[in-house]
C-alpha positions as CSV (number, residue, x, y, z in Angstrom):
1,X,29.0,-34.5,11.3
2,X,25.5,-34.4,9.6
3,X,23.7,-33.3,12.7
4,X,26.2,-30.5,12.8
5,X,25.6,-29.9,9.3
6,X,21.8,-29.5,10.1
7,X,22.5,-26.8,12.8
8,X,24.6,-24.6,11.1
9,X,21.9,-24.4,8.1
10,X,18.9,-24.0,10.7
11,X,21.2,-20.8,12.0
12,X,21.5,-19.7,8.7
13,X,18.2,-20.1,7.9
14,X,17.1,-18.1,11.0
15,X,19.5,-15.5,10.1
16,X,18.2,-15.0,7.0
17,X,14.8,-15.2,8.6
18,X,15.7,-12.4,10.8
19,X,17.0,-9.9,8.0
20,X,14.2,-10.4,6.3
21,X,12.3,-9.5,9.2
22,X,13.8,-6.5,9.8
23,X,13.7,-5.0,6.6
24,X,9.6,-5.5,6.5
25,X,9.7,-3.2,9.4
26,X,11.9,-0.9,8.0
27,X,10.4,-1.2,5.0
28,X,6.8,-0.3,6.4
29,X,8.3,2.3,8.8
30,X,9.3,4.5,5.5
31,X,6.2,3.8,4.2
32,X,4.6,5.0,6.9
33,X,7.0,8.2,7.2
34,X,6.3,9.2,3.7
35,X,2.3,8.9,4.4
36,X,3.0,10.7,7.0
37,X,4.4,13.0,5.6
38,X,2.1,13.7,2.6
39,X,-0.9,13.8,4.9
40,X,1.0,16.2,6.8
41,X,1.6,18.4,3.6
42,X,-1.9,18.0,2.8
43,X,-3.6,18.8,5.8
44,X,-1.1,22.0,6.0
45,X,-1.9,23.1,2.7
């Protein structure tokens, strides 16, 4: 039962893990997109 218990929190864990993972790259992906896009602008200008 408790080693169960252990595995389902360590999935959990990893899960959250991965979310959190994913939304730095998104994250830094519109970040990069609006830099883009100003420097864009900029250089257009």
């Amino acid at each position: 039962m408790k080693n169960n218990k252990t595995e389902t929190k360590r999935k959990i864990d990893m899960q959250k893990l991965l979310v959190r993972i994913m939304a730095s790259i998104l994250a830094a992906l519109m970040i990069l997109g609006i830099g883009g896009t100003l420097l864009f602008y900029l250089i257009a200008m």
